[in-house]
C-alpha positions in Angstrom: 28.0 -44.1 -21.8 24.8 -45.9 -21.1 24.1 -45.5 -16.9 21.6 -47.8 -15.6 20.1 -45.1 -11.9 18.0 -46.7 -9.4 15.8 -44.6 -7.3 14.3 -45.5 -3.8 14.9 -42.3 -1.2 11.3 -42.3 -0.2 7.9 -43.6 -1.3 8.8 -43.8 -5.3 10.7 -47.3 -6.3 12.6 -46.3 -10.0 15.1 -47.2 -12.9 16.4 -45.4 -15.4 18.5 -45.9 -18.7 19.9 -42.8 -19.0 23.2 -42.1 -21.7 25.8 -39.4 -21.3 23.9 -37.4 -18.9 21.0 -36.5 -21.0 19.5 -38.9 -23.4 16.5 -40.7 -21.4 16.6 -44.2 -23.7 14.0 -45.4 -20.1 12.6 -44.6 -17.3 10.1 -46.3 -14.9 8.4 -45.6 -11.2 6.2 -47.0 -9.5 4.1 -44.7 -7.0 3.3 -45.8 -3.5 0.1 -43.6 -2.7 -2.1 -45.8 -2.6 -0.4 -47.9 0.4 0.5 -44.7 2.0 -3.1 -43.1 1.4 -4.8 -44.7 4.5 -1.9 -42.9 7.0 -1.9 -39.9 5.4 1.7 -39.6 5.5 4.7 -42.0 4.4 5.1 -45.2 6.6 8.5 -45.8 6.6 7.9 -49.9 7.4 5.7 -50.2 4.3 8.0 -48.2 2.4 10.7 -50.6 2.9 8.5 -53.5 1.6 7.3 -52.1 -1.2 11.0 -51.0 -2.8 12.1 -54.7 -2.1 9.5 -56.2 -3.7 9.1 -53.9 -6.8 13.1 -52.6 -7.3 13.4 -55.8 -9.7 11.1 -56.0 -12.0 10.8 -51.9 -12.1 14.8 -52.1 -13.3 13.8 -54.9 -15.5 10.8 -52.8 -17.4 13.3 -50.2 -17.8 15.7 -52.4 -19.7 13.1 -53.3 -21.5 11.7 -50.0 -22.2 15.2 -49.1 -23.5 15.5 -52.5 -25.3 18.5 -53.3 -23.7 20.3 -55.6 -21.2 22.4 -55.2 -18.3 25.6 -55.9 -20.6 24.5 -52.7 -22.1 24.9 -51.1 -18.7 28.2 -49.2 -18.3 28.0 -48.1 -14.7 25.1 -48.2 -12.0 24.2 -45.3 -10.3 22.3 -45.1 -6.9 20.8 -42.0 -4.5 22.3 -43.2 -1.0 21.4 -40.1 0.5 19.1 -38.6 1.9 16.4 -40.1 2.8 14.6 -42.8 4.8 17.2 -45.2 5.5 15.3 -48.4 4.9 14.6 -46.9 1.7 17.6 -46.0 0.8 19.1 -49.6 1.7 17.0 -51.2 -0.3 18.3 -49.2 -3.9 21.8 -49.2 -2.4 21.9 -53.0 -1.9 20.6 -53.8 -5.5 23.0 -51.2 -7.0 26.2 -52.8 -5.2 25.4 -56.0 -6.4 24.7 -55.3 -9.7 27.8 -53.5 -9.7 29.9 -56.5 -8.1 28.1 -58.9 -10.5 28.5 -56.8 -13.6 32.0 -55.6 -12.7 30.5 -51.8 -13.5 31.3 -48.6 -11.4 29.0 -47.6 -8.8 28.2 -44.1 -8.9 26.6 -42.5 -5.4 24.4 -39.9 -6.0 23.1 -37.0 -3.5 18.9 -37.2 -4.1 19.2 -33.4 -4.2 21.8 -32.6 -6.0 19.9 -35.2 -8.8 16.6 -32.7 -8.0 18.8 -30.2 -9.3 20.1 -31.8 -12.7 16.6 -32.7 -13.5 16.3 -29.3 -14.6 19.4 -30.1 -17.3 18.3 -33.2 -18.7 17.8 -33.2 -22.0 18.6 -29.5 -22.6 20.7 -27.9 -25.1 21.9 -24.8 -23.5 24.1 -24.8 -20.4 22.2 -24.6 -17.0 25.1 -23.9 -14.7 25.8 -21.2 -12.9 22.5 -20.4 -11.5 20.4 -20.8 -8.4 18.5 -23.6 -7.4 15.0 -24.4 -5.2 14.6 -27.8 -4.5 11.1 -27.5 -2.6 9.5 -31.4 -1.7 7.8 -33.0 1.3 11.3 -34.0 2.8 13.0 -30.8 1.6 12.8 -27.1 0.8 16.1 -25.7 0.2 18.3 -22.9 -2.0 21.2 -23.2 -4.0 23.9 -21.6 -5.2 24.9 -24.7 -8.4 28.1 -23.4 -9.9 28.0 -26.7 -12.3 26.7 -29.4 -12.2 28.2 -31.3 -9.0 29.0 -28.2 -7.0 26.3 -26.5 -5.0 26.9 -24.0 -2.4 23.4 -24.0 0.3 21.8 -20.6 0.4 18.6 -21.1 2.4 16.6 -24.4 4.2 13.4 -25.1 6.1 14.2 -24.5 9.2 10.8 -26.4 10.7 8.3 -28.2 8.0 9.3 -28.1 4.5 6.6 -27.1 1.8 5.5 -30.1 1.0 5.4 -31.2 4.4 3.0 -28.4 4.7 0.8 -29.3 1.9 0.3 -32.6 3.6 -1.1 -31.4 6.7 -3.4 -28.9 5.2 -4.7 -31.6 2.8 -5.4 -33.9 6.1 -6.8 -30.9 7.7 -9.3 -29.5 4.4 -10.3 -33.4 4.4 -9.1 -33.1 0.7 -7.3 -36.5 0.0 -3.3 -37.6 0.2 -1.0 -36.8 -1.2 -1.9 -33.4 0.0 0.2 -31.4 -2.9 -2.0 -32.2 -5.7 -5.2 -32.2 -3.6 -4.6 -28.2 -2.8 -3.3 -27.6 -6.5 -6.8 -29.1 -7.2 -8.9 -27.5 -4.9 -7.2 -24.1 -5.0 -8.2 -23.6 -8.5 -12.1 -22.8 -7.5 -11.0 -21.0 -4.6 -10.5 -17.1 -3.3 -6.4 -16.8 -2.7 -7.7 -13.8 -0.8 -10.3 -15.2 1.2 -8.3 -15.9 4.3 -5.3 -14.0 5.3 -2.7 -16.1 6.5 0.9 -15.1 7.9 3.7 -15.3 5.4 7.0 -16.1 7.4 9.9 -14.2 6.5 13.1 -14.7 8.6 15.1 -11.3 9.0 17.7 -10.1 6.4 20.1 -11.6 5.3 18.6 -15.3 6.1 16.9 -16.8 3.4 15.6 -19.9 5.3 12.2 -20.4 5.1 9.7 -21.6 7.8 6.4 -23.1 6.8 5.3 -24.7 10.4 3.5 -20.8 11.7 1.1 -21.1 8.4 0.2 -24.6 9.1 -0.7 -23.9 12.5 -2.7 -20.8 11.3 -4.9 -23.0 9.1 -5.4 -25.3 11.5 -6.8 -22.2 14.7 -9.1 -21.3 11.4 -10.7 -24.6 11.2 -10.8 -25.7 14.2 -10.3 -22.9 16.7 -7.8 -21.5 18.8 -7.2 -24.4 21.2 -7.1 -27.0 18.6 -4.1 -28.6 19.1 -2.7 -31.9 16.6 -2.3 -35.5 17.7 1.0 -36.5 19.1 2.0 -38.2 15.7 1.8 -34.5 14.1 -1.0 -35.5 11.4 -4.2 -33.9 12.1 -7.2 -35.9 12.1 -10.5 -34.1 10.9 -12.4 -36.6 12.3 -11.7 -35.7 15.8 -11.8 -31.6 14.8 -13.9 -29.3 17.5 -14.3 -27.0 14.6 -17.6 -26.8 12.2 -17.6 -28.9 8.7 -16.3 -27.0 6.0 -18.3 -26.0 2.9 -16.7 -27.2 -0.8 -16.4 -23.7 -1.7 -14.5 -23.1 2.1 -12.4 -25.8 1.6 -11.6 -23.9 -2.0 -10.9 -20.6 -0.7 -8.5 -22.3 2.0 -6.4 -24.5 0.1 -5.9 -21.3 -2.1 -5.1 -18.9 0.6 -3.1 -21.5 2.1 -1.4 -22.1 -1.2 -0.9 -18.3 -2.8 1.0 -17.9 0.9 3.4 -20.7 0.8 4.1 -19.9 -3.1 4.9 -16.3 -2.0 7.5 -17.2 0.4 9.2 -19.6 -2.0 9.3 -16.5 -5.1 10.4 -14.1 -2.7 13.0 -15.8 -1.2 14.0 -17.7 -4.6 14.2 -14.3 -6.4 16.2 -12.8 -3.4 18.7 -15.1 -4.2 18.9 -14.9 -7.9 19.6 -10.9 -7.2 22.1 -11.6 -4.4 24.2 -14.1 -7.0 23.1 -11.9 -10.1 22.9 -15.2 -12.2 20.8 -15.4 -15.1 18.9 -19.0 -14.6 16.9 -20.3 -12.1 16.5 -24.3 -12.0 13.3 -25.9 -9.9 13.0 -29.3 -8.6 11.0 -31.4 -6.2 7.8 -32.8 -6.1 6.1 -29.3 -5.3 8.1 -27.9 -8.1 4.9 -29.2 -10.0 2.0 -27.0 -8.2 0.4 -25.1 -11.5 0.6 -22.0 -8.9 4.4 -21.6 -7.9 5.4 -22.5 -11.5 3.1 -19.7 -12.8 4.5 -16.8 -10.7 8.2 -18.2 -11.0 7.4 -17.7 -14.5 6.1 -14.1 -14.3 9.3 -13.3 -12.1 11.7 -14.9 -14.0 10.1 -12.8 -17.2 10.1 -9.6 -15.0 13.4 -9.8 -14.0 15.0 -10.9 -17.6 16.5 -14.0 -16.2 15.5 -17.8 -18.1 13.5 -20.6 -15.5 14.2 -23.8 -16.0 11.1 -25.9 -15.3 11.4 -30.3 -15.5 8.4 -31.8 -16.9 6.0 -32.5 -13.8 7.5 -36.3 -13.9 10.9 -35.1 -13.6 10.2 -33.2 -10.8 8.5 -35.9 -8.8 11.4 -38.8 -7.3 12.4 -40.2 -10.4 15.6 -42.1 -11.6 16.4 -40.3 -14.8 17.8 -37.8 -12.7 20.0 -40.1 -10.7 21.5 -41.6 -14.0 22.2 -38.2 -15.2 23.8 -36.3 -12.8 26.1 -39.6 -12.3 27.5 -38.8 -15.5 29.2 -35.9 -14.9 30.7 -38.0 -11.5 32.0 -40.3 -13.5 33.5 -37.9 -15.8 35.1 -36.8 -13.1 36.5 -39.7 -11.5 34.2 -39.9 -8.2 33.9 -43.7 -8.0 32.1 -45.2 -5.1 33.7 -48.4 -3.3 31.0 -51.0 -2.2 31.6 -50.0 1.6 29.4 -47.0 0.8 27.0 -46.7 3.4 23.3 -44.8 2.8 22.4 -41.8 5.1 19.2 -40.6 6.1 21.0 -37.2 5.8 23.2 -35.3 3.9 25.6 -32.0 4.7 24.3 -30.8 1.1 21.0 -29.3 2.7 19.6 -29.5 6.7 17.3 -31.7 6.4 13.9 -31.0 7.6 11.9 -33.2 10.1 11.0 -36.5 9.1 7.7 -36.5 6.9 4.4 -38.4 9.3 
């Protein structure tokens, strides 16, 4: 079963070609950084604009890519949640009328239950039962996945999510957007020691996290204890009280700032993995690709005998593959959208965390 997934929850427009939930015959995104760049954060406006303009040719260099046609296509599968809702409209829209015109099922897919299956694509060995950390700009959030289209919420942000987090340090080190990478980068000539920065832990037996008090601790070291940010949230070095920051400053900072989120996310991942006594642990999200949290899930994972399942860095970013995929196993199971589905900005499969600035 050949499933055409389109992809538009945030700031990546993609298609995929994707058969029987795990053969990747294509898939295509397009990035928006470089419109988003400038703001420092995702502008929901320009967003909008860019999927509508780019959804149609990006689905036709998929088919191409997978040197097929849309007769090929034996459903259409579309993330409708969660997200920014113009976004969102903008991929649900295209997938209902290909659907109508094609006369193919439509397939609605959960963005982070398709995080999650990203994990499975292409693998051999089962994945399911395990526990799950989808960690993002939009999201950061545990799992309990007891297959494939059932996941039981364990922990979520309860302020910024990690990514969110990496954003606003990035802005405030001057380092670049988007903010994830630029730490990953800077952290590697830095000290993780050099500045000692709070690690929030919410009592036993939460595991939420919470990744707004570190934020706010990096910003009093830079700029001082009445530094305060801008009404629109996104801190703006130009206008800091505090002294310019060496290279090797920045370095150290971005990798305290970094070795402190990661530790939160291990110990409350692995706190998880003991409480369900599963024996695999799946990653996903965008921040799922920081060199630092996949090397200590790794040691973790080996310490405590259990098997990581790690996507490729492009199948943890927003990408459609993972949309087509997990609708697979919906199909199988007869969960057949109607074309009065509707796309919401959020979803009762994780509490969302504040809207990304």
């Amino acid at each position: 079963m050949l499933i055409l997934g389109i992809e538009t929850s945030c700031d990546e427009t993609a298609a995929a070609l994707v058969e029987n939930g795990s053969r990747i015959h294509a898939s295509v995104v397009r990035s928006q950084d470089t419109l988003h760049a400038p703001y420092r954060g995702v502008v929901p406006e320009i967003a909008s604009r860019a999927h509508l303009s780019d959804l149609l040719p990006i689905v036709e260099q998929a088919l191409g890519q997978a040197d097929a046609t849309l007769d090929d296509v034996d459903a259409i599968a579309v993330a409708h949640t969660p997200g920014l809702i113009g976004s969102l409209l903008i991929g649900l829209t295209t997938a209902k009328c290909l659907a109508w015109l094609l006369e193919r099922p439509l397939l609605a897919v959960n963005h982070l239950e398709a995080h999650i299956y990203a994990a499975a694509l292409g693998r051999q060995e089962p994945l399911f039962p395990c526990v799950s950390l989808i960690v993002s700009g939009g999201h950061t959030s545990l799992f309990y996945s007891a297959d494939a289209v059932t996941h039981e919420l364990l922990g979520a942000t309860i302020d910024d999510a990690a990514g969110e987090a990496f954003d606003k340090v990035a802005a405030i080190l001057e380092l670049g957007y988007p903010g994830g990478p630029a730490i990953d980068r800077a952290a590697q000539s830095g000290n993780p020691s050099a500045v000692a920065l709070p690690r929030t832990l919410l009592p036993p037996p939460s595991l939420d996290f919470s990744f707004s008090g570190i934020k706010t601790a990096v910003l009093y070291h830079c700029w001082g204890q009445d530094a305060r940010l801008p009404a629109g949230g996104m801190p703006r070095p130009d206008t800091a009280p505090g002294l310019a920051l060496s290279p090797s400053q920045k370095a150290d900072i971005a990798a305290s700032f970094q070795e402190a989120v990661v530790d939160v996310l291990v110990q409350r991942t692995m706190e998880a993995v003991r409480r369900r006594q599963v024996k695999r642990l799946a990653i996903g999200g965008g921040v799922a690709c920081n060199r630092r949290l996949r090397q200590r899930l790794g040691e973790a994972a080996s310490e405590t005998g259990i098997e990581l399942a790690l996507p490729p860095p492009a199948l943890c970013l927003d990408n459609a593959a993972m949309v087509a995929g997990i609708a697979y196993h919906h199909h199988c199971r007869g969960k057949v959208a109607t074309l009065d589905l509707d796309a919401l900005a959020r979803t009762p499969l994780s509490r969302a965390s504040p809207p990304r600035r």
